[in-house]
N, C-alpha and C positions, 0 to 999 in steps of 0.2 A: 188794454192798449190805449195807451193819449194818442190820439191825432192831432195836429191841427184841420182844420177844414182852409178850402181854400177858394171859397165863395167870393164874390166880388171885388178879386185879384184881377189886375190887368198885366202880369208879371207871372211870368213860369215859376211856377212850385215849386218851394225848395225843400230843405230836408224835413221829414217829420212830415208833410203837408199833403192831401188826397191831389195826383194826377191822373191825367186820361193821358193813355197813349195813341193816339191817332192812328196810327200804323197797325195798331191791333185791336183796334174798341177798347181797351181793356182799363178799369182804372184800380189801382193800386195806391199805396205809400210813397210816396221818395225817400229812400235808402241810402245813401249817397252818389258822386259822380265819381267815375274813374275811364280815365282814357278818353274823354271826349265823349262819354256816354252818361247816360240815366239811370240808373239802380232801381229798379222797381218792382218793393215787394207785393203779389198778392192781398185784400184785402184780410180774410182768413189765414194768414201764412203762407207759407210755403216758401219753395225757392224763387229768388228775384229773376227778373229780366232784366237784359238791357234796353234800352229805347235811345233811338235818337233828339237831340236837343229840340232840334226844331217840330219832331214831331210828340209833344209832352207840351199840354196845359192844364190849367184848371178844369175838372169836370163842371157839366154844364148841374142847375138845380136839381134835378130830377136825379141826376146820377151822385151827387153828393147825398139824397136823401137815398136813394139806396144803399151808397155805401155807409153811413152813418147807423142804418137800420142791419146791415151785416155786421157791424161791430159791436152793435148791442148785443145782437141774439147771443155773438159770441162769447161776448160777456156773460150772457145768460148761463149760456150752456156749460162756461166750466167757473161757475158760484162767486164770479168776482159783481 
């Protein structure tokens, strides 16, 4: 899976790019926008969420190196 990372961004992450969603801790993909919302996949997959605009930014350092280190393993684990 490409990410982009989305470290020393002062602009909300756009598609393809790792977000935190405020409203949930949680940081994920951006997947596209529909409806005035955020699409945001799980890092490991799964089904997306919506988030609101205003609450979606860039994860802070710590949390990009985690999710960077979830996408390797994932890597790992199915041979790519």
């Amino acid at each position: 899976m490409l990410v982009h990372m989305a470290s020393n961004q002062q602009t909300r992450p756009g598609i393809g790019e790792l977000a935190k969603d405020t409203a949930k801790g949680r940081v994920g993909v951006v997947m596209g926008k529909l409806g005035g919302r955020v699409q945001i996949r799980p890092i490991g997959g799964g089904k997306e969420w919506d988030a609101m605009p205003d609450n979606v930014e860039p994860p802070s350092a710590r949390e990009e190196l985690s999710a960077r280190l979830a996408i390797r393993n994932g890597n790992s684990r199915d041979g790519l």
